[in-house]
C-alpha positions as MATLAB code, in Angstrom:
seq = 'XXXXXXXXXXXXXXXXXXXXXXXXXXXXXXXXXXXXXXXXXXXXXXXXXXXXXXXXXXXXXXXXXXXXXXXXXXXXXXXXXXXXXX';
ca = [
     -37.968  -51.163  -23.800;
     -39.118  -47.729  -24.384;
     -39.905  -46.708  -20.810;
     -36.473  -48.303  -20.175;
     -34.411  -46.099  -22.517;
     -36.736  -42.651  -21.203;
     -35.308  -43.781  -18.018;
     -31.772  -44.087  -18.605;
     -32.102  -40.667  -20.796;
     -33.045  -38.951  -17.453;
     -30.816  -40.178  -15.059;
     -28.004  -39.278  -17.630;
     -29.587  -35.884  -17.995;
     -30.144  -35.345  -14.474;
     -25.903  -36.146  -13.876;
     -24.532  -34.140  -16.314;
     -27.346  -31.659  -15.009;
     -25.661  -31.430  -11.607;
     -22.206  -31.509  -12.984;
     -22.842  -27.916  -14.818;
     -24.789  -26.869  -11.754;
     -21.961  -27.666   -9.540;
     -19.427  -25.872  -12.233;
     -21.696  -22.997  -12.247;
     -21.687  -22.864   -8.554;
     -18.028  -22.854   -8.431;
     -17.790  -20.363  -11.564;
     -19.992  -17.726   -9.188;
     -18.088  -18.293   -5.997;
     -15.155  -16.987   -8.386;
     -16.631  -14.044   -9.836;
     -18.483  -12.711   -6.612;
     -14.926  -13.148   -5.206;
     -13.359  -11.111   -7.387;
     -16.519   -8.372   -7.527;
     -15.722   -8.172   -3.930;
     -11.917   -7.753   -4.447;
     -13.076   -4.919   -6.712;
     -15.553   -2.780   -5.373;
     -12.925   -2.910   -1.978;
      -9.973   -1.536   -3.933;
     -12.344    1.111   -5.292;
     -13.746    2.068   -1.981;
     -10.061    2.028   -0.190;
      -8.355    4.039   -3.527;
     -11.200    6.638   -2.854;
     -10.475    6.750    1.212;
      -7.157    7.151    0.514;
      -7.583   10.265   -1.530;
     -10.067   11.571    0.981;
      -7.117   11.629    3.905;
      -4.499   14.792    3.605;
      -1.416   12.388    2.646;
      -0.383   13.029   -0.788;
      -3.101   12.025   -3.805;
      -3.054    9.207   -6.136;
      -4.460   10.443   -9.293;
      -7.733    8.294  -10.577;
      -6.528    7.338  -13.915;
      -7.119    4.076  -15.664;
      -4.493    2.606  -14.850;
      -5.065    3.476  -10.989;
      -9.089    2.253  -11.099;
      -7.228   -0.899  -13.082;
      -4.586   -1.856  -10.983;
      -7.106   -1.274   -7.418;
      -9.907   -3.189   -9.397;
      -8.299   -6.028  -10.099;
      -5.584   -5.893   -7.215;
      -8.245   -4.907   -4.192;
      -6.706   -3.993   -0.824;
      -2.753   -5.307   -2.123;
      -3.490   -3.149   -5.295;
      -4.031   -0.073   -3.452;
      -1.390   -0.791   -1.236;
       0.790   -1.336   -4.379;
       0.109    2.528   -5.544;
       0.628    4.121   -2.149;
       4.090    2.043   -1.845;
       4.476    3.160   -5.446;
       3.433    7.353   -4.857;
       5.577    6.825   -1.726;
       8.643    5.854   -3.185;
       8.087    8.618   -6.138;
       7.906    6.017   -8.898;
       5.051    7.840  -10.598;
];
């Protein structure tokens, strides 16, 4: 009986084992995505202020809004300088 119970404690450990594995997986697919969304509206906001067009000041809100909006964030604030909305 005793080896029987050890048994069923380890296949129920090893399930729920691979069921936070598999969430944790999923969980890091997430937050490399969004690294990557990022660091590529960081680079691109910094390009952009390289080129002679007209500058988008680094502010918070500017490092915010490319951070968390990548490539369509950056595009957002040149659309946004463009138009003379700030």
């Amino acid at each position: 009986m005793e080896i029987l119970t050890m048994v069923i404690i380890g296949i129920i450990l090893l399930v729920v084992g691979i069921f936070f594995a598999s969430i944790l997986l999923k969980l890091g697919k997430i937050v490399l995505s969004i690294l990557l969304h990022m660091a590529l509206g960081w680079i691109l906001l910094f390009i952009w202020n390289i080129l002679p067009f007209f500058k988008i000041p680094i502010t918070i809100l500017t490092m915010l809004v490319a951070g968390f909006g990548g490539i369509i964030g950056v595009a957002v604030l040149i659309l946004a300088k463009a138009l003379g909305l700030y």
